[in-house]
N, CA, C and O atoms as a GROMACS GRO file, in nm:
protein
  336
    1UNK      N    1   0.081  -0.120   0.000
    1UNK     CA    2   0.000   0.000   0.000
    1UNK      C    3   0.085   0.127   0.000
    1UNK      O    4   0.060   0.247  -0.006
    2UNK      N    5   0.190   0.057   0.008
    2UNK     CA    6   0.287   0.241  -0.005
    2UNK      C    7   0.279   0.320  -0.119
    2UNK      O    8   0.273   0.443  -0.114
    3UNK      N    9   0.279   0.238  -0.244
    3UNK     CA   10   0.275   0.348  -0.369
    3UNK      C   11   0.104   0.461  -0.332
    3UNK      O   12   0.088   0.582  -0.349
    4UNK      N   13   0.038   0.388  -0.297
    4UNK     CA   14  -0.118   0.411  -0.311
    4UNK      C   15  -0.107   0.513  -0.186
    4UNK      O   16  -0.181   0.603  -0.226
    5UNK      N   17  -0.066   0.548  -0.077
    5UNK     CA   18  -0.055   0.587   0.024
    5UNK      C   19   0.072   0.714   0.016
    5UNK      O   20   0.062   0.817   0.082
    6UNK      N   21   0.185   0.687  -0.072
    6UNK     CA   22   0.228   0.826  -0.091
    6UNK      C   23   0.153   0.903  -0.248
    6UNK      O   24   0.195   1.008  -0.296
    7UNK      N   25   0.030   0.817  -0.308
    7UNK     CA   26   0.011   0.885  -0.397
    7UNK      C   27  -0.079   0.986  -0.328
    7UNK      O   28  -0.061   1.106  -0.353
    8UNK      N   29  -0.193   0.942  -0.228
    8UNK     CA   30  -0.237   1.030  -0.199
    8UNK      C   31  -0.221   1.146  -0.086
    8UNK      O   32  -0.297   1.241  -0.068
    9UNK      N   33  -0.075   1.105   0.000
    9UNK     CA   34  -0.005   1.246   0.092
    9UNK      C   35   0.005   1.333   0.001
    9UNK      O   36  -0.030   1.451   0.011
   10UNK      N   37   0.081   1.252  -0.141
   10UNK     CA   38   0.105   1.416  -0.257
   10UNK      C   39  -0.044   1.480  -0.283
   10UNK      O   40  -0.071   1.586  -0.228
   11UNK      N   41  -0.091   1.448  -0.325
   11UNK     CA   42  -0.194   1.484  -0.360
   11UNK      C   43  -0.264   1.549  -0.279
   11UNK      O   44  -0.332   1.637  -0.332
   12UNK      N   45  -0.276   1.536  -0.135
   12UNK     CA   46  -0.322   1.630  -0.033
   12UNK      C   47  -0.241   1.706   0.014
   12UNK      O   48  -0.275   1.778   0.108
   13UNK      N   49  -0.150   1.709  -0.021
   13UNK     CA   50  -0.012   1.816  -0.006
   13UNK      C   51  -0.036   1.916  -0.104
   13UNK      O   52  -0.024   2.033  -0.067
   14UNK      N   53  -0.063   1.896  -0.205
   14UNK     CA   54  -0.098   2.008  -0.328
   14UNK      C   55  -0.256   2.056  -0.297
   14UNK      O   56  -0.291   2.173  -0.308
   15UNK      N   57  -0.338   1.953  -0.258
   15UNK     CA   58  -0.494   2.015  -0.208
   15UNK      C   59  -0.458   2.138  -0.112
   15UNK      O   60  -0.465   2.260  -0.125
   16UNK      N   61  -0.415   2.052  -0.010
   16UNK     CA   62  -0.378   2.151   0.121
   16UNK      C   63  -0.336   2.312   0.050
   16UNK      O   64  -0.391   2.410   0.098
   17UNK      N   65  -0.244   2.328  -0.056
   17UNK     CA   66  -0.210   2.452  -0.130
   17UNK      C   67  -0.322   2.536  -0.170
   17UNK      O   68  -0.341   2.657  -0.157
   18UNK      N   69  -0.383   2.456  -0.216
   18UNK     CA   70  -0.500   2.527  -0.267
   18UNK      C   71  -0.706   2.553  -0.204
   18UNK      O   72  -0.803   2.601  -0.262
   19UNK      N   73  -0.685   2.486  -0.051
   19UNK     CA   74  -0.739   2.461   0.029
   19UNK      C   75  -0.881   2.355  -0.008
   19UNK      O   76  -0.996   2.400  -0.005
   20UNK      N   77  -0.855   2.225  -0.039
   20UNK     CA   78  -0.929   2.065  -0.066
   20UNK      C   79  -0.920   2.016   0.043
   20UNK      O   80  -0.837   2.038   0.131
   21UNK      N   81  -1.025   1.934   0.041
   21UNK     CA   82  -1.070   1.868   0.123
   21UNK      C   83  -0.966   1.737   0.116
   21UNK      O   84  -0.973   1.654   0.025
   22UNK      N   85  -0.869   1.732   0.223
   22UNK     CA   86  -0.821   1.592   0.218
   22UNK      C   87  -0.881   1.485   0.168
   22UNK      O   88  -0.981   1.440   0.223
   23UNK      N   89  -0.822   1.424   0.043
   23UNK     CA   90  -0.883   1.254   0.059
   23UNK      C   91  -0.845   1.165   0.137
   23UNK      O   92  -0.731   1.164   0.182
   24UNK      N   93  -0.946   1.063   0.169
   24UNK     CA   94  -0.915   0.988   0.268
   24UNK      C   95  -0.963   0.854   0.215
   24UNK      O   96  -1.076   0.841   0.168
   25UNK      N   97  -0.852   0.729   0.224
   25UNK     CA   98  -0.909   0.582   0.167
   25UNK      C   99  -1.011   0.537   0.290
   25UNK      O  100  -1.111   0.475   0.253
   26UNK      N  101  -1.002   0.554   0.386
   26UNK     CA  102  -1.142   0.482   0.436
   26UNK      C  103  -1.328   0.602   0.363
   26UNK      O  104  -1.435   0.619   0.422
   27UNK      N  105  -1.296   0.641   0.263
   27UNK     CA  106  -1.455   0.676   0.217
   27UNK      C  107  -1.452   0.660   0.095
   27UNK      O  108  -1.364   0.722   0.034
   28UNK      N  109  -1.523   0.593   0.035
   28UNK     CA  110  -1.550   0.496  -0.081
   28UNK      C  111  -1.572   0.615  -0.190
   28UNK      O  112  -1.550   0.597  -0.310
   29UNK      N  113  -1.626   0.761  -0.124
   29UNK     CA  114  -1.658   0.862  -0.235
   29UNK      C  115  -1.493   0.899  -0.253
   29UNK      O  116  -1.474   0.952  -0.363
   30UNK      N  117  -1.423   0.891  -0.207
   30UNK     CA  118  -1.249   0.965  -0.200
   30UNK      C  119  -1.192   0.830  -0.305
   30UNK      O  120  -1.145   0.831  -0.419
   31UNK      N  121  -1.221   0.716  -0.209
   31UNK     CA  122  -1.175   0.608  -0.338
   31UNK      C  123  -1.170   0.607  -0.472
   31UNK      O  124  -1.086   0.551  -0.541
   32UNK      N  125  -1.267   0.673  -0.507
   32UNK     CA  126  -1.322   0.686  -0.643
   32UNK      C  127  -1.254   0.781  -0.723
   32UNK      O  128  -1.209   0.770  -0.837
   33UNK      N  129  -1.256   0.901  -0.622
   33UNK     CA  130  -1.183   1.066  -0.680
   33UNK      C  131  -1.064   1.025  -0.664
   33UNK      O  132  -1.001   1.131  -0.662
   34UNK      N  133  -0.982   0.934  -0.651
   34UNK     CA  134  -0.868   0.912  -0.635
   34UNK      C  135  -0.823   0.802  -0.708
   34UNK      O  136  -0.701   0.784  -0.701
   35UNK      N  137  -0.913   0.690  -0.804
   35UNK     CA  138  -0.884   0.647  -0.895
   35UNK      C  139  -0.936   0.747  -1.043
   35UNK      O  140  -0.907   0.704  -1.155
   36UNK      N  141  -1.002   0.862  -1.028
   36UNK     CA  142  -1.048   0.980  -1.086
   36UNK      C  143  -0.854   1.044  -1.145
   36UNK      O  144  -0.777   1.046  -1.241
   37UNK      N  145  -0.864   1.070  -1.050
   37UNK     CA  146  -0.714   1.134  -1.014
   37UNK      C  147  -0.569   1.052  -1.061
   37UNK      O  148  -0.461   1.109  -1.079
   38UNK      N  149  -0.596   0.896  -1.076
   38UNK     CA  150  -0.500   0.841  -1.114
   38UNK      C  151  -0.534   0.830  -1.289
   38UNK      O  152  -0.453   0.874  -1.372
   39UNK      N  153  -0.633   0.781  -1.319
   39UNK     CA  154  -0.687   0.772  -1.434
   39UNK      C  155  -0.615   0.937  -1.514
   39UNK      O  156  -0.560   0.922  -1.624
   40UNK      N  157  -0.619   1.072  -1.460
   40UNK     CA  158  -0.641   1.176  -1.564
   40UNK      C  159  -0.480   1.158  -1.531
   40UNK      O  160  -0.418   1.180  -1.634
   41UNK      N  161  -0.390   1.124  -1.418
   41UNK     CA  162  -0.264   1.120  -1.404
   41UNK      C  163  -0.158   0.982  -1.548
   41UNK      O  164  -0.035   0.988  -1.555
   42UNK      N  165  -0.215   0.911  -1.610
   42UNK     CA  166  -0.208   0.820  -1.666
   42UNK      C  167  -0.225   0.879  -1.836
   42UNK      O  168  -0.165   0.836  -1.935
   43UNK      N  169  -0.318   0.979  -1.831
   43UNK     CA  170  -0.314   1.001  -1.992
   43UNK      C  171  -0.190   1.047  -2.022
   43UNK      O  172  -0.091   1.099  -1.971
   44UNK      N  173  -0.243   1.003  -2.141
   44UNK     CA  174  -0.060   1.058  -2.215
   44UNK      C  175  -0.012   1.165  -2.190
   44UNK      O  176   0.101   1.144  -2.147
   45UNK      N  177  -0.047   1.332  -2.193
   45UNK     CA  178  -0.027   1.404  -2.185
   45UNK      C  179   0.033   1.448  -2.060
   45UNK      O  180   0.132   1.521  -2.052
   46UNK      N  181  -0.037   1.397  -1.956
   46UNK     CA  182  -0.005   1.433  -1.790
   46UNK      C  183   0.124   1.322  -1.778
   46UNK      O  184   0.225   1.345  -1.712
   47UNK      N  185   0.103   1.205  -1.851
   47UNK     CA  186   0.212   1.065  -1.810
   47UNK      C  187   0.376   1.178  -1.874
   47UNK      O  188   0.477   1.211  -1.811
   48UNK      N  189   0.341   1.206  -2.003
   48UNK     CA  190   0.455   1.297  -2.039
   48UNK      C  191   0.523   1.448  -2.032
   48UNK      O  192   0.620   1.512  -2.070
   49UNK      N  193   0.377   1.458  -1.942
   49UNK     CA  194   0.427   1.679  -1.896
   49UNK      C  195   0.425   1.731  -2.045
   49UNK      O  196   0.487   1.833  -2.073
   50UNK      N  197   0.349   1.655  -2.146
   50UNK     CA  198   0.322   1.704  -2.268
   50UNK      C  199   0.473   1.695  -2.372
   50UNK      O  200   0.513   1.765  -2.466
   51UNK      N  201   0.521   1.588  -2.311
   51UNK     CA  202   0.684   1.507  -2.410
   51UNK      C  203   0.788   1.579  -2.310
   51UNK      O  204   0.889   1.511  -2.324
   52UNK      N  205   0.819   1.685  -2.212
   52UNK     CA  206   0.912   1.715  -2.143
   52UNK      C  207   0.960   1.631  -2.027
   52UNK      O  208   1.042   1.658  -1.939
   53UNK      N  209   0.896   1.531  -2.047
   53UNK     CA  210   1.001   1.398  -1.948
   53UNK      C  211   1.069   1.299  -2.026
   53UNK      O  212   1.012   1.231  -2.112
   54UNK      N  213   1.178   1.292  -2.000
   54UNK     CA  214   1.212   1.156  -2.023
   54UNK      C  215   1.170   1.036  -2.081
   54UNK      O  216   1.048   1.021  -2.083
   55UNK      N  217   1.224   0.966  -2.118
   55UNK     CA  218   1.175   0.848  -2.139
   55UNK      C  219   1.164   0.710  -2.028
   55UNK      O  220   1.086   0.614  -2.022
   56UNK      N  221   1.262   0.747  -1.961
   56UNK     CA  222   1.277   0.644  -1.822
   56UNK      C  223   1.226   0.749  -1.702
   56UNK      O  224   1.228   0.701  -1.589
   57UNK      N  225   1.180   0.889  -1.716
   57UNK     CA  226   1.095   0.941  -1.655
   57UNK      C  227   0.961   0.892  -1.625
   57UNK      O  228   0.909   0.851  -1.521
   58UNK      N  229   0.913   0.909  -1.763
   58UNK     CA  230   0.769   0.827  -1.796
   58UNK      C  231   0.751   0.721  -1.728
   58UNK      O  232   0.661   0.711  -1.645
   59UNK      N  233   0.871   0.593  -1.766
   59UNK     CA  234   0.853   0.508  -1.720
   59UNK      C  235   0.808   0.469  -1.593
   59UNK      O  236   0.713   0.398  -1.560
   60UNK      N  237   0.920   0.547  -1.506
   60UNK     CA  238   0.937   0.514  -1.348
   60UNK      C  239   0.789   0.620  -1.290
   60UNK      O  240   0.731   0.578  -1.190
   61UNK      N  241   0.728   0.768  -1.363
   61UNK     CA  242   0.622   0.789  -1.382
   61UNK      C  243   0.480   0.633  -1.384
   61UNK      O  244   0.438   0.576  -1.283
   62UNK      N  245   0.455   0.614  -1.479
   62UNK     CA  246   0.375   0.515  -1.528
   62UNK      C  247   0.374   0.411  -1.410
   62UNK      O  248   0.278   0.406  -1.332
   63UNK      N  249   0.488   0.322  -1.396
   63UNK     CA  250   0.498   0.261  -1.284
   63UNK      C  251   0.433   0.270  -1.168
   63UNK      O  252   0.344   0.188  -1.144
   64UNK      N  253   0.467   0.373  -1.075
   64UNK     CA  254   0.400   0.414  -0.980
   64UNK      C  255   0.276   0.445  -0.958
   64UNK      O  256   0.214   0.437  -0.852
   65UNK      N  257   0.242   0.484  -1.064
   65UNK     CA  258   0.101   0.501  -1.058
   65UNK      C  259   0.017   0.386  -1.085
   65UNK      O  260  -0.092   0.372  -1.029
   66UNK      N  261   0.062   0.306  -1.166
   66UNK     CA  262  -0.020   0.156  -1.199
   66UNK      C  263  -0.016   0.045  -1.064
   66UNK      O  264  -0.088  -0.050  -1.030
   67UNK      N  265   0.123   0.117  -1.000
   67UNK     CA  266   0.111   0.059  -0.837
   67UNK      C  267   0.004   0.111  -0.803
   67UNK      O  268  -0.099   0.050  -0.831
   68UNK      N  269  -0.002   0.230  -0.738
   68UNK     CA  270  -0.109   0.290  -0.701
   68UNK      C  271  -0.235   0.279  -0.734
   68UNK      O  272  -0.309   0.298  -0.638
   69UNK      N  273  -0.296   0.253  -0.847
   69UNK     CA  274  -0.411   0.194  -0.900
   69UNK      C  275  -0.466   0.063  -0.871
   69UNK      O  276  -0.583   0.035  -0.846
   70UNK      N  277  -0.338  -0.033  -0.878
   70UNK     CA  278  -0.332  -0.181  -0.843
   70UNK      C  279  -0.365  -0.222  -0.691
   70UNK      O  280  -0.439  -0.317  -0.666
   71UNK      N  281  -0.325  -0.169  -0.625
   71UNK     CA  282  -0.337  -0.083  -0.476
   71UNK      C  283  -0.472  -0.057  -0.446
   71UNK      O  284  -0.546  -0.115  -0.367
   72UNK      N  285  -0.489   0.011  -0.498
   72UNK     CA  286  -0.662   0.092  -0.477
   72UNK      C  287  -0.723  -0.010  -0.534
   72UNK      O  288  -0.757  -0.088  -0.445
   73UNK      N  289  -0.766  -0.063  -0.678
   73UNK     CA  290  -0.838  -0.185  -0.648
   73UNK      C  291  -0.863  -0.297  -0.580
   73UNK      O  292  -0.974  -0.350  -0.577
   74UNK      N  293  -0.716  -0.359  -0.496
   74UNK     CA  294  -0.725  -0.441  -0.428
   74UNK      C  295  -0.801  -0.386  -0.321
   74UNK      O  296  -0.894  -0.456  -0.283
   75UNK      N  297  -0.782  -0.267  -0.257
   75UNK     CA  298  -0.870  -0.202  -0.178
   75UNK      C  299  -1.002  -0.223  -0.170
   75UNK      O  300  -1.071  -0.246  -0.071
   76UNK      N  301  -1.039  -0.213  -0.308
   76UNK     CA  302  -1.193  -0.108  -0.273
   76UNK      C  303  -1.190  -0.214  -0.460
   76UNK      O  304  -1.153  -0.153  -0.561
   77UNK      N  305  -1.215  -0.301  -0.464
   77UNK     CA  306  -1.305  -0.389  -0.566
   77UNK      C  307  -1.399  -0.291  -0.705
   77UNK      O  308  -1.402  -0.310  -0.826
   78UNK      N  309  -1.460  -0.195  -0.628
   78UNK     CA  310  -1.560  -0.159  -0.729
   78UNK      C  311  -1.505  -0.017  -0.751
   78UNK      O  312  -1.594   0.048  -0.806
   79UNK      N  313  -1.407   0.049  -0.734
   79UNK     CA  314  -1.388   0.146  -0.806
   79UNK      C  315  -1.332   0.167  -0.956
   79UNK      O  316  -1.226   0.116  -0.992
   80UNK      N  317  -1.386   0.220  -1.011
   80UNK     CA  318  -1.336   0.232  -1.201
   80UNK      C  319  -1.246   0.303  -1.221
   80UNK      O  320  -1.234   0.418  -1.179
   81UNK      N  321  -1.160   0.233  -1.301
   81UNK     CA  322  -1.053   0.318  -1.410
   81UNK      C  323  -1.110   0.264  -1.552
   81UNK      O  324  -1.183   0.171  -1.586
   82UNK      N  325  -1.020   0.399  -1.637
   82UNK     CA  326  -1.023   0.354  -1.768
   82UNK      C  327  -0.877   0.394  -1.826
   82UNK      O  328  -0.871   0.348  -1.939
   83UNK      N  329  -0.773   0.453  -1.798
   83UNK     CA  330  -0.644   0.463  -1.812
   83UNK      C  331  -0.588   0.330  -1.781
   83UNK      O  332  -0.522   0.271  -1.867
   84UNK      N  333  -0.603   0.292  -1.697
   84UNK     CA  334  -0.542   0.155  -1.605
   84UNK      C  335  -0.561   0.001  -1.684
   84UNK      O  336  -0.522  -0.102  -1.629
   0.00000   0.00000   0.00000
């Protein structure tokens, strides 16, 4: 659960900036906004900062997040992706 668990400190680290409501994995509505959140993190465009990463950027990018997804479904069964 670590990839899945520092995906979402970052992510409430950048909320917190902009004043969001922490997500939290014990509420099934956050579960969701947070495979929401991995899904728009996964398109091409966001996976590549629009081609200004790397190629083993991407990669180690992509990775982590498919942890993190992999993670969250084992979690929580019924939440949807479509990047993933």
């Amino acid at each position: 659960m670590k990839a899945l668990e520092a995906y979402v400190a970052q992510k409430n680290s950048w909320g917190e900036l902009f004043g969001s409501k922490p997500l939290d994995l014990n509420n099934a509505k956050d579960r969701q906004a947070i495979a929401n959140s991995i899904d728009a993190d996964l398109s091409p465009e966001n996976l590549a900062c629009d081609g200004e990463l790397s190629r083993s950027a991407v990669q180690q990018k992509y990775t982590q997040l498919t942890r993190a997804a992999a993670q969250l479904k084992q979690l929580d069964s019924t939440v949807t992706f479509y990047e993933y």
